[in-house]
N, C-alpha and C positions, 0 to 999 in steps of 0.2 A: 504494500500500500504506500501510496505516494505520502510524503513528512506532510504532516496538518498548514506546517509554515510553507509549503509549496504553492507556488504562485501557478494556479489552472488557467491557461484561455477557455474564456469563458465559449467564443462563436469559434464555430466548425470552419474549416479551411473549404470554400468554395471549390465546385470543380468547375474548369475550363467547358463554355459549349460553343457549339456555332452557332453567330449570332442567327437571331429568326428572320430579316431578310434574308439569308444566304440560304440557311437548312430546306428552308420551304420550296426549295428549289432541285434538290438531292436527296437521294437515298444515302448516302453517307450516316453512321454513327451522329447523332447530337452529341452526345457527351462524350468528352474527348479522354478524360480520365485524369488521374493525378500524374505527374511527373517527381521521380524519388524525393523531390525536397519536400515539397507540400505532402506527399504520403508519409514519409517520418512528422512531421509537423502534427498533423492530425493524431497518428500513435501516439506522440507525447502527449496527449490530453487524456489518453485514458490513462484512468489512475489505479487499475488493476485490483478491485473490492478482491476482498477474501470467500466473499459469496457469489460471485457474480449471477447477479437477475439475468444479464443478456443472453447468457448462454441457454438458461429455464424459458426464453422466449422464441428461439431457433425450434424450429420441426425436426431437423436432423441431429442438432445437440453438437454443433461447430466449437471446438476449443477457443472462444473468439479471444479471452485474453491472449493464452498463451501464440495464437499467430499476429496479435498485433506488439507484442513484447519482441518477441523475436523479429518482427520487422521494424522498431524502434531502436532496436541494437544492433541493425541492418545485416543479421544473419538470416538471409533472404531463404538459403534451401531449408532452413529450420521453420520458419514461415509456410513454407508449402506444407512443408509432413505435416505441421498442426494444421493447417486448414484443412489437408484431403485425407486426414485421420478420418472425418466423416462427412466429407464431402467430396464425391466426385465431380462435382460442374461447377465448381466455385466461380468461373468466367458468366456461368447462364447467370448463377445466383447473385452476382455481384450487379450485374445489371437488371434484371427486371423483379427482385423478392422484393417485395414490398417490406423491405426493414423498418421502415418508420410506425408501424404497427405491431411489429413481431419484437426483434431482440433489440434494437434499436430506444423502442418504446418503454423495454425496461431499464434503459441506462441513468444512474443515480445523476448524471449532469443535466441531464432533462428535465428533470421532476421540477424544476421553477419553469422553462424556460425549453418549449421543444427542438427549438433552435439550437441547442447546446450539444443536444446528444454527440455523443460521437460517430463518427459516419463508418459505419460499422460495413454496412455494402460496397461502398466508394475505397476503402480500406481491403476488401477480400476483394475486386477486381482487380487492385493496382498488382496483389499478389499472383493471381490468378495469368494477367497479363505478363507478369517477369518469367513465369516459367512458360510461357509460352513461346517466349523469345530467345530462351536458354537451347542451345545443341541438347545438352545433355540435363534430365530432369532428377529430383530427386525419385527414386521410387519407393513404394510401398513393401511391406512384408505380403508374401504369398503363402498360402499352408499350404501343408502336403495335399496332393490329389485325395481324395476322399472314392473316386469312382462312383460317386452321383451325379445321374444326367439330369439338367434341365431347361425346362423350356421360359424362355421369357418371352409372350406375347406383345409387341407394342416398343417401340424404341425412343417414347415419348419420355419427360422426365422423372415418373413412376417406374418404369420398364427399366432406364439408364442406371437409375440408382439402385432397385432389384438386383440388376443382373452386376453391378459392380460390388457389391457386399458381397454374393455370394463365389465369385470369380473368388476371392481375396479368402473366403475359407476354403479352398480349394475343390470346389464343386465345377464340372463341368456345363457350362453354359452355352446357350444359341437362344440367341435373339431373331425373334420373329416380326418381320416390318414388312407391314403389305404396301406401306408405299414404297418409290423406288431411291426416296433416299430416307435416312436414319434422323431419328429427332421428334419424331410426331409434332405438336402444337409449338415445339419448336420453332421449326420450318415450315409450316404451313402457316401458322397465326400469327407471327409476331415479326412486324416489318425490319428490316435491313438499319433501317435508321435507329432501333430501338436496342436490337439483338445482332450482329453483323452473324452469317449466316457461316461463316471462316472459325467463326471462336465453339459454335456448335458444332462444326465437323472435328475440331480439334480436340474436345471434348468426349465424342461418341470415339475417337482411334483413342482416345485415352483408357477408353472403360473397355475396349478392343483389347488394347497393352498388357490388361492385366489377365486374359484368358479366354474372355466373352468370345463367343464365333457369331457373327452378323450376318442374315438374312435374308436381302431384301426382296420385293417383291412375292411376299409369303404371306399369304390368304386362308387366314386362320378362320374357321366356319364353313368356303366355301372349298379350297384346297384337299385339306384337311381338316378333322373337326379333333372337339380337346381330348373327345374319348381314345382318337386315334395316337394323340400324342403319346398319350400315356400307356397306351396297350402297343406303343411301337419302340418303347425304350426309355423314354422320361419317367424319370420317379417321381418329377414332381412338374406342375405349370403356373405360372404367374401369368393372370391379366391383367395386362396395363395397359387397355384399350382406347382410355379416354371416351369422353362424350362428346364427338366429331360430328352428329345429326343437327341440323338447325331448329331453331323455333321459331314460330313467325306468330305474326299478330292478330290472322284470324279476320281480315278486315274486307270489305269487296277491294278487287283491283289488287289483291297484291301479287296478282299472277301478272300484272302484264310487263313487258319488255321493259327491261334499263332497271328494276326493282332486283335485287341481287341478297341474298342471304351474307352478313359476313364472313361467313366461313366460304363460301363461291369466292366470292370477293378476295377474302386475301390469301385464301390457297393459289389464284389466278397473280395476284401479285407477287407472291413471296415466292411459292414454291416454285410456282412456273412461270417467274421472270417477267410480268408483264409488263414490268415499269422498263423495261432494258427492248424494248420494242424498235425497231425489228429484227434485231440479234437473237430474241427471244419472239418465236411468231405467235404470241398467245391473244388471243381477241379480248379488250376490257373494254368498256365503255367509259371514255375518258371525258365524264358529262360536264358543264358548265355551271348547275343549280345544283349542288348533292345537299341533300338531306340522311342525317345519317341515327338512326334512331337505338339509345339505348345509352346509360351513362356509366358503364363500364369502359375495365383496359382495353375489350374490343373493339368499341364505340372508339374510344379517343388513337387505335390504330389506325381506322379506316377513316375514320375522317384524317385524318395529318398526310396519309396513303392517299386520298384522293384529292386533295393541294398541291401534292407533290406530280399528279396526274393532270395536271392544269386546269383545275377548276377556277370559277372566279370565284366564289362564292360557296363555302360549304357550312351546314348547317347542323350543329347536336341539336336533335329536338329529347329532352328527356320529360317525364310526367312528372318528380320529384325537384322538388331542389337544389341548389349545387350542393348543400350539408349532406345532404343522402346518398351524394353520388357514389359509387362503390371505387369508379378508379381511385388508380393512385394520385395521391395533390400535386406531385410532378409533373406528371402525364398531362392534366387537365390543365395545370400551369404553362405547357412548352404549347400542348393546345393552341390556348389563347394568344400567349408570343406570336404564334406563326399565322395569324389572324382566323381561325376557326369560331364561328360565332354560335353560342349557345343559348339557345329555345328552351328555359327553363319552364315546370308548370305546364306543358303543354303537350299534347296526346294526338296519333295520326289516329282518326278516324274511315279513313277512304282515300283509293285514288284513282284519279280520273286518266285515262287513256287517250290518245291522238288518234288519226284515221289508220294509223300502223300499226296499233295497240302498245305503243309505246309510252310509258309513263309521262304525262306531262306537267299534273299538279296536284297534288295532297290537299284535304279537307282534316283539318287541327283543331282542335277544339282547348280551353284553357282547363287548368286542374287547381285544385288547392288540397291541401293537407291535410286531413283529420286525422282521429286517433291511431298509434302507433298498432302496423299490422304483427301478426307471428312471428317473422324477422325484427322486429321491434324499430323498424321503422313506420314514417306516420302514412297512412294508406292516405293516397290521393282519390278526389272524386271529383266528377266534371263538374263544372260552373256552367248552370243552364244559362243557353245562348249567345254559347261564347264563340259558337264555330265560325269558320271561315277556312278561305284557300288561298295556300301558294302554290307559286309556279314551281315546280322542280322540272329536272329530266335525269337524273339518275338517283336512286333509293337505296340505301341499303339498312336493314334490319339486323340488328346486334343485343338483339333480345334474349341471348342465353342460351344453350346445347341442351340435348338429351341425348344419351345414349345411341349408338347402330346397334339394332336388334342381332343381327350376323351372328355373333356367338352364340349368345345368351338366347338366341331362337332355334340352333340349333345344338344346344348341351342341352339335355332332359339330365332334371337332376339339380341344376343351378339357378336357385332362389332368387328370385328379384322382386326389386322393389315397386310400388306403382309407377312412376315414372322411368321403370326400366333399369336403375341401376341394381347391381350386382349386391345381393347380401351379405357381409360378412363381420367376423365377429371384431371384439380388439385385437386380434392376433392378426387380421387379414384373412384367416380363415372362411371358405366360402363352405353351402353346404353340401359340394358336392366331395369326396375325400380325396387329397392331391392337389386339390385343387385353391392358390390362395388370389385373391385380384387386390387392387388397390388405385390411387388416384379418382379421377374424373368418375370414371367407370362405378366407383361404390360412392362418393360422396353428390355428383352431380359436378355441374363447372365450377372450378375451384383456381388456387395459383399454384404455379409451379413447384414454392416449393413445400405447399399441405402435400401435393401428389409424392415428390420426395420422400418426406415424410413417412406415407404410407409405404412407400416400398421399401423403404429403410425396418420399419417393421414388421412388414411379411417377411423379409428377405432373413431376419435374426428368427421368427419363428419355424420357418421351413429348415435351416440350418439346426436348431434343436430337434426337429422333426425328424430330419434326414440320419440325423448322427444317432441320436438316441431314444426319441419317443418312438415312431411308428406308429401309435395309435391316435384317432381322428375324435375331435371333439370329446 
């Protein structure tokens, strides 16, 4: 613990971004990251509790003093071993885990003053980034082969973390990725500018590095199904399928042309290049008026995604609040820099078509707040005679996932939930035997790193299982 007579800075060391003229203009990285002074700088503010809250606040249980000590004494490989003690994606987590809620939120320099915490994410990328830039890495301890196969479904960051815990107790791994590249929500959801798509592949030959055998293009359901895995050599199968099915609004008009689900949307951008046209020959609809409906991190991808697509004009239309909104206060904050304008209070009720059936303008109606719903936010309800119409020509819906039935429709035996996701216990255990899932898949849409989280705990349960239980619930 730091001497009581130690003089703390009080404010966090700023990180470098590209200003919002410029960014609104590229898919380039916004946040450019600490450079080694300013990242020592920031380490010296934590004062290293004997308890530490921030660690009790991580899903994965990240040794966060002990990797910010050691990068304050600039023994940088010492840095790494304690961050990827329990974390294999520390580059994903470093950029997009919403820290400022999670470990972040418990740091004793905050509790006046939110401003103060220490930048706990900003801190595990700058690490994240040095070994990425090293020839030679520190590596992890591997245990002896065990001679258990397994199957990891899904190469999302449920799937990565799964399948990297259990490489490291010496379990034979393959990851299964029915798309044709690795990452799940990775690579398909989260834009170039937020996530650079180079720091994810670097991370999946990581979790490679250490054993895993990678998959792709493997169509778990329709290929094969789980029963088969398991009656063809796997002792055990982890889903980590994520909740990749869209939800829509339910409204007339939302079938017609230019109205796009966010997951269409920026699987067309991210995955399949669209912004990189016509290098990349993917067709998007690069509209003038977007309306982009929903006030999550999906909502504030696609709108910043279709700015960057040369709109003149794009629109968050949400029903709640900006208090309510679920993104992260950064996200919603670079938002606004880059001029995204936000329709708080207000609800798409309809939308109207052209002679080509192409979306032309939405019918909105205004909302106000009543009492706080289930989620313990306050339910919105329409303001009679509030409606009216804008003009749009491109839509897009960021209302939240449910599950692809593809598995879970064809495993008889595996318990779900109403809305489709996957039952399972605290262990990750599902109810059919072998069988454990985790992330999106059992919680519903969630962030990246609750889904960690949960594969980090299937991942120690089947490891007890494998080695010495064998018996099922």
């Amino acid at each position: 613990m730091m001497s009581a007579k130690s003089k703390i800075n009080l404010n966090r060391v700023e990180m470098p971004k590209q200003p919002p003229q410029e960014r609104k203009y590229n898919f380039d990285e916004v946040a450019q990251g600490y450079d080694q002074a300013r990242a020592e700088e920031e380490a010296s503010r934590c004062i290293q509790c004997k308890r530490p809250k921030c660690v009790e606040g991580c899903p994965v249980g990240v040794e966060i003093p002990a990797f910010i000590k050691a990068l304050r004494e600039k023994d940088m490989p010492e840095a790494v071993r304690a961050l990827k003690r329990k974390n294999s994606l520390p580059g994903v987590c470093g950029r997009v885990c919403p820290q400022e809620v999670q470990c972040e939120s418990r740091c004793v320099l905050g509790k006046k003053d939110k401003s103060g915490q220490v930048a706990i994410g900003r801190l595990e990328r700058f690490v994240a980034d040095w070994e990425l830039s090293q020839e030679k890495c520190p590596r992890c301890e591997i245990a002896a082969p065990t001679g258990k196969r397994i199957a990891v479904v899904g190469s999302g960051p449920a799937g990565l973390t799964c399948a990297a815990d259990l490489a490291r107790q010496g379990h034979e791994v393959v990851i299964l990725e029915a798309l044709h590249e690795a990452g799940g929500v990775l690579v398909y959801g989260i834009p170039e500018f937020r996530l650079p798509k180079e720091i994810v592949k670097a991370e999946v030959d990581y979790v490679r590095s250490l054993g895993a055998e990678l998959k792709l293009d493997a169509v778990v359901g329709r290929q094969m199904s789980v029963k088969e895995l398991l009656e063809g050599g796997f002792d055990a199968v982890f889903l980590g399928i994520g909740a990749g099915a869209p939800r829509f609004l339910g409204v007339p008009g939302e079938n017609l042309g230019g109205i796009y689900s966010a997951n269409e949307y920026l699987t067309r951008v991210n995955l399949m290049k669209a912004y990189r046209f016509p290098e990349y020959d993917t067709p998007i609809r690069r509209g003038k008026r977007v309306a982009v409906v929903g006030g999550g991190n999906v909502a504030m991808d696609a709108a910043r995604a279709a700015l960057r697509l040369g709109a003149e004009e794009v629109h968050v239309v949400y029903r709640r609040s900006r208090e309510e909104m679920p993104a992260r206060r950064e996200e919603v904050e670079n938002a606004m820099e880059e001029g995204v304008i936000f329709d708080f209070l207000t609800n798409p009720t309809q939308f109207f078509g052209d002679e080509k059936g192409m979306v032309r303008a939405m019918e909105v109606v205004k909302m106000e707040l009543g009492e706080p719903d289930a989620s313990g936010r306050r339910s919105p309800r329409t303001l009679k005679g509030s409606e009216h119409t804008v003009d749009v020509d491109t839509v897009i819906i960021a209302v939240g996932t449910v599950p692809n039935p593809l598995i879970t429709g064809s495993t008889p035996g595996l318990k779900t939930a109403k809305r489709g996701t996957i039952v399972v216990d605290e262990r990750g255990r599902s109810t059919m035997e072998g069988v454990w899932a985790g992330g999106d898949i059992t919680s519903g849409g969630a962030t990246v790193i609750s889904a960690m989280g949960a594969g980090k705990v299937a991942a120690a349960d089947m490891d007890r299982w494998l080695k010495d239980d064998g018996r099922w619930n």
